[in-house]
N, C-alpha and C positions, 0 to 999 in steps of 0.2 A: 758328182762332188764327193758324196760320202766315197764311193768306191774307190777315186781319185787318192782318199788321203789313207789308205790303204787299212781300215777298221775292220774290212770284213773277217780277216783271218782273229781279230782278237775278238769279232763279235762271236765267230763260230768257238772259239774256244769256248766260254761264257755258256753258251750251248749247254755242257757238262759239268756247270758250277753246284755249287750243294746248295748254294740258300737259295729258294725257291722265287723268291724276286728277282734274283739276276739272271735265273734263265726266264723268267716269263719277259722280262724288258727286252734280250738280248733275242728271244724267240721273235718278238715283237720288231724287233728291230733288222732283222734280216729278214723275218716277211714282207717287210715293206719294202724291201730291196726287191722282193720278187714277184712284187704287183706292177714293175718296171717291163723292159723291153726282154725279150730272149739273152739279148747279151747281158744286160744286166743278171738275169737268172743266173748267167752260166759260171760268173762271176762266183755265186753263191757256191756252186756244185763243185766249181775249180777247185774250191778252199775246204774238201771232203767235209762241208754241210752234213751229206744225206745219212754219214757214219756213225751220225750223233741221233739219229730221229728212232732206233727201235726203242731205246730207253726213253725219251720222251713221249713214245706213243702207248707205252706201258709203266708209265709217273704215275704214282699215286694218285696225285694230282689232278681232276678233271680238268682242273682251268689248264693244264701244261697238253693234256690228249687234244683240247680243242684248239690250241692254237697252232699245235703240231700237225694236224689233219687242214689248218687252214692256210697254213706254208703250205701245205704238199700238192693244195688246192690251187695252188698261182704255178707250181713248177709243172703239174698235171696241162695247166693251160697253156702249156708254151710249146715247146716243138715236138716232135718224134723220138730226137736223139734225149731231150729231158726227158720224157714219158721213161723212154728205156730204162733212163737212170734208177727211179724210183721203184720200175719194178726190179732190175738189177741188185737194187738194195733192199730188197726181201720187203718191202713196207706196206705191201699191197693185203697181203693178209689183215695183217694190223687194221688198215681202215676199213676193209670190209667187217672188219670185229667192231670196229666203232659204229661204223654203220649197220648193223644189225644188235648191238648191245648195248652202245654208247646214250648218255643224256642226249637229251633232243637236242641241244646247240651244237652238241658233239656232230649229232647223227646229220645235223644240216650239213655241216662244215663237209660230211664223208661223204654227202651226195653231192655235192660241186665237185669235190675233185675225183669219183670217180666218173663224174658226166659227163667232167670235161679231158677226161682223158677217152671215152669214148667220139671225142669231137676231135680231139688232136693226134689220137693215137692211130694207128695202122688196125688193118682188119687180126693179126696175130695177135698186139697187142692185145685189143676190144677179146680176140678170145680166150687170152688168159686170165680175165678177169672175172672170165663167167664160168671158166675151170675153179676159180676160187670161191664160185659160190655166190655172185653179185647179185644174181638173178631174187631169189629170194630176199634178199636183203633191201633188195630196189621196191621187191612187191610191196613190203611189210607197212612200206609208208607211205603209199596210195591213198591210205584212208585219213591220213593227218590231216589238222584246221589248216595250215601254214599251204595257202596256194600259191605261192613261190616256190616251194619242194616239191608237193605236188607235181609242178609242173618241170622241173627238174628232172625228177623221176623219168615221166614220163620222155623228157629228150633223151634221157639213158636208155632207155630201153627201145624206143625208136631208131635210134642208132646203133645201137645192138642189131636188131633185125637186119636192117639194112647191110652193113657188116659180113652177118652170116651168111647173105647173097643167098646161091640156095642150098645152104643148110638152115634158113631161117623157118622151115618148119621144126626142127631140132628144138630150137629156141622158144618158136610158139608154144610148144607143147610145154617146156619147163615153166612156163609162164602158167599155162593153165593149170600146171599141176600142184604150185604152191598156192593157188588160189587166185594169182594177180590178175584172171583174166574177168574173173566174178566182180573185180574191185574196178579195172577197165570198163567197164560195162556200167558200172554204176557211175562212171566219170562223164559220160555222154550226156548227163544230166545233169552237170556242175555247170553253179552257175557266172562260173568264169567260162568266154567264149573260147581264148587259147587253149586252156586243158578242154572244154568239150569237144572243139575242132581236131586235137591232137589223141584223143581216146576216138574218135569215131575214127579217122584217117585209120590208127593201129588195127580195130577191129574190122575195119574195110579189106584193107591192104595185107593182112597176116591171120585173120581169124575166121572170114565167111568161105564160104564153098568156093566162090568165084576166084577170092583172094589165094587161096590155100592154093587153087592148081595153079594159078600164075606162076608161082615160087618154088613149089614142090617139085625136084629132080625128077624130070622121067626116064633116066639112067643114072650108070652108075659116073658121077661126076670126080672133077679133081677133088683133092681133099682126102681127110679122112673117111674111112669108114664105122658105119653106126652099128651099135649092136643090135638085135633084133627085134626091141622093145621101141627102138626110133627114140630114144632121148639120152642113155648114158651116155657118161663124159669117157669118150676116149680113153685109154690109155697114156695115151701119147700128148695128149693135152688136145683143145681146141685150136682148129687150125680154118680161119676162115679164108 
């Protein structure tokens, strides 16, 4: 209906208004356009949307970075061709900045959309995001009250793994190395059963001896090649 009576292009406008109300309504208002189906999203993106999100993702504004990182959370969960979009439009820095710096409402908002872009996205995609740095940013918030992120997290980084197919020791090792596997480990004793069932699976399946040779190339496979410390980032970027 709304999209029927053809608002969207005057809500996207409203997008880049100066009084700080009309883009939080207007923000609000084509978010919820894209808690809708794919088409509906696409609806959103037709009407160059994503053109308007670096300045909203860098608004003075905390309440404008959190609603912005919470659009990008419904477009993150929608297809492949949207995933692309949003990295296309450079935004993916930005919320891994929210997500490593941003207020906690912020920093929630940036773990759904990038978790759920490791659900919806392609293994290239899932590697461009750990080029940008996800990894650490994912780890930082293992330790927080909020077991709903938590356990977020933790689908992020699981799917990550999975993803890296076998260059998922690459990835184990960046995990171990900003600390997240010390905090994994401590999650086997959370007393939520999902996150302890989904911390032990990880340290089963990517972190024991057993797990490690399952996954660990015993040539040289497709893909990139690693440099010889077995974790810098490519060059060329992450290519799972």
């Amino acid at each position: 209906m709304v999209i029927n009576s053809g608002v969207v292009p005057v809500l996207i406008q409203y997008l880049g208004h100066q009084e700080v109300k009309v883009q939080t309504a207007a923000l609000r208002a084509v978010g919820n356009i894209v808690t809708g189906t794919d088409e509906q999203t696409q609806v959103v993106l037709d009407n160059g949307a994503l053109l308007l999100f670096q300045a909203l993702l860098s608004h003075p504004r905390e309440k404008i970075n959190k609603e912005a990182v919470w659009f990008l959370s419904n477009v993150t969960a929608g297809n492949e061709a949207q995933v692309q979009a949003v990295i296309d439009a450079g935004l993916i820095p930005a919320v891994i900045s929210h997500l490593a710096k941003g207020e906690f409402q912020t920093q929630k908002e940036a773990a759904w959309c990038l978790s759920n872009l490791t659900i919806s996205g392609n293994s290239t995609q899932v590697g461009y995001i750990v080029e940008q740095g996800v990894i650490s940013a994912f780890c930082n918030l293992l330790t927080v009250r909020d077991s709903q992120i938590v356990q977020v997290v933790l689908d992020g980084l699981n799917n990550i793994l999975r993803h890296a197919g076998p260059q998922a020791h690459i990835v184990a090792n960046m995990i171990e190395e900003c600390g997240g596997l010390d905090k994994i480990e401590q999650l086997q004793n959370h007393e939520n059963m999902d996150i302890y069932k989904l911390a032990y699976n990880i340290i089963d399946k990517y972190f024991s001896d057993e797990g490690a040779e399952n996954i660990a190339p015993s040539s040289s496979e497709q893909g990139f090649e690693f440099a010889p410390d077995g974790h810098a980032v490519p060059s060329e970027g992450f290519k799972f």
